[in-house]
ROMARPA-443125 format. One line per 5 residues: number of its first residue (from 1); their letters; for each residue x, y, z of C-alpha. Coordinates in pm, whole numbers. Example, Ala and Ser with C-alpha at 12.3 -4.5 7.8 and 13.67 -1.06 7.14 Angstrom:
BEGIN
1> AS> 1230:-450:780 ~ 1367:-106:714
END
This chain:
BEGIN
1> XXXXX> 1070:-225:-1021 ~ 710:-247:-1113 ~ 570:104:-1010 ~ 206:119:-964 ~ 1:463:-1040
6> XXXXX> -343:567:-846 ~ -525:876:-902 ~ -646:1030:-592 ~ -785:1383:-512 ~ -811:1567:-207
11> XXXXX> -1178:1604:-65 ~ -1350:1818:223 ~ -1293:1524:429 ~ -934:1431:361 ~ -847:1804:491
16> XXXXX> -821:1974:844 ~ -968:2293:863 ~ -729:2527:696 ~ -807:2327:373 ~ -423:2133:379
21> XXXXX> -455:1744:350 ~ -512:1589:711 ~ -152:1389:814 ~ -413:1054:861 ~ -565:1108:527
26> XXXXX> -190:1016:353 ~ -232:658:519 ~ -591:582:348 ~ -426:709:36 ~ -116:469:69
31> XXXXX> -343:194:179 ~ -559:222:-124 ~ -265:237:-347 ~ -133:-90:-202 ~ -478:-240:-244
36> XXXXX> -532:-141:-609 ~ -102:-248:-693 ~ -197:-599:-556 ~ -529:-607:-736 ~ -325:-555:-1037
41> XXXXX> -126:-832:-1006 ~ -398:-1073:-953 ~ -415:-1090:-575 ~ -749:-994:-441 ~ -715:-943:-35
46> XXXXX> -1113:-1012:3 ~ -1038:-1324:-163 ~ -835:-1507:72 ~ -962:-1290:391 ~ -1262:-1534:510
51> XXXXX> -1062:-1548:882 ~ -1280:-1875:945 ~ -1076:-2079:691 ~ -780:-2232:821 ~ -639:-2169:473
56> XXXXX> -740:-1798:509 ~ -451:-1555:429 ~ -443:-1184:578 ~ -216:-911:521 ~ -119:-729:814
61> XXXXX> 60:-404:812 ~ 352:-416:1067 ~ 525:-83:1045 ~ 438:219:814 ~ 694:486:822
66> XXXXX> 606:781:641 ~ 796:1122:546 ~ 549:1440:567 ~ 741:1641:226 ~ 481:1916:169
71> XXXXX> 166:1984:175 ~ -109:1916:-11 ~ -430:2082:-40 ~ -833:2056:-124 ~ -914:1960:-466
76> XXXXX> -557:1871:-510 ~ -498:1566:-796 ~ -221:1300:-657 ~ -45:1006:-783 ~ 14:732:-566
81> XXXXX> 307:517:-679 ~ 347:170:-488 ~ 625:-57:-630 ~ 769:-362:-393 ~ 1102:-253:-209
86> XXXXX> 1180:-655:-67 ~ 1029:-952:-17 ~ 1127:-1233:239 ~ 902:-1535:378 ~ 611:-1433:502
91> XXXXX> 670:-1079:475 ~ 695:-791:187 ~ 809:-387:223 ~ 646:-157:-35 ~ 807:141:-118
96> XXXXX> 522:449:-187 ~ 513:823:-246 ~ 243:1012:-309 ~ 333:1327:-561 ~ 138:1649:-715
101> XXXXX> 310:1647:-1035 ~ 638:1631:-979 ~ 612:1749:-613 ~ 690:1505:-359 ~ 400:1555:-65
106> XXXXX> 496:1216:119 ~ 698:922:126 ~ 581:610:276 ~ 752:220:348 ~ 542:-2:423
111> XXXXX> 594:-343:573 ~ 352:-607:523 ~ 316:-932:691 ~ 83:-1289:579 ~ -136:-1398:836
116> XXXXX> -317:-1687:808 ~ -643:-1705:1043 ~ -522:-1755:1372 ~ -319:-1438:1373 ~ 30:-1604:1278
121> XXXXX> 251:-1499:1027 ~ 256:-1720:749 ~ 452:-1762:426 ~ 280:-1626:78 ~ 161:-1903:-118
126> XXXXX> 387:-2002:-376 ~ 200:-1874:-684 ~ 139:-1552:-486 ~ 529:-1491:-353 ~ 580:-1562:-779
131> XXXXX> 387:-1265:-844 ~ 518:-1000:-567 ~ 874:-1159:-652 ~ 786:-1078:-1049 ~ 683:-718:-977
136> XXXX> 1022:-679:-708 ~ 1206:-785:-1011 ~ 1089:-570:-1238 ~ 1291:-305:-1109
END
């Protein structure tokens, strides 16, 4: 599986007020490390967003499970690691954890459905389903 890294550290604002990393902050942290895995392989959400397009495509999250591990604290330096756990019509499950070093702090899964502009699920484009397939693969 193609495993994605992102570097994130823990600010003022990702904490509550004992300094430990705010529960909500976890899911902007998994959110930008899908962003930045599907960046990487080519596909730019911004891109294909424009909702007045019929052709638009948007990515809708449908369910986000996540594990709470351990904490994590201000000033802390994370990994993010995304990788694609399956991959079926119009629909894709990422598999993420976010670690301090070796430390597990949370694991996420992720599933993600293609929308085109009315709302409705629709299926990846070809050349785009290629490239999530590639990275599933890659295991």
């Amino acid at each position: 599986m193609t495993v994605h890294r992102l570097a994130v550290r823990v600010y003022f604002e990702d904490t509550d007020a004992g300094g430990i990393l705010y529960h909500g902050s976890h899911m902007r942290f998994f959110e930008r490390g899908r962003t930045e895995f599907l960046r990487d392989l080519g596909i730019s959400q911004s891109a294909t967003a424009d909702r007045t397009n019929p052709d638009a495509l948007l990515f809708v999250v449908r369910r986000f499970a996540i594990e709470y591990k351990k904490p994590g604290f201000l000033d802390d330096l994370l990994t993010v690691e995304t990788a694609i756990a399956s991959i079926s019509g119009p629909r894709f499950t990422v598999a993420q954890r976010l670690l301090r070093g070796d430390d597990l702090i949370a694991a996420a899964e992720v599933e993600v459905v293609a929308t085109g502009g009315n709302g409705r699920p629709r299926r990846l484009p070809p050349a785009m389903a290629a490239l999530i397939e590639d990275a599933h693969r890659n295991s």
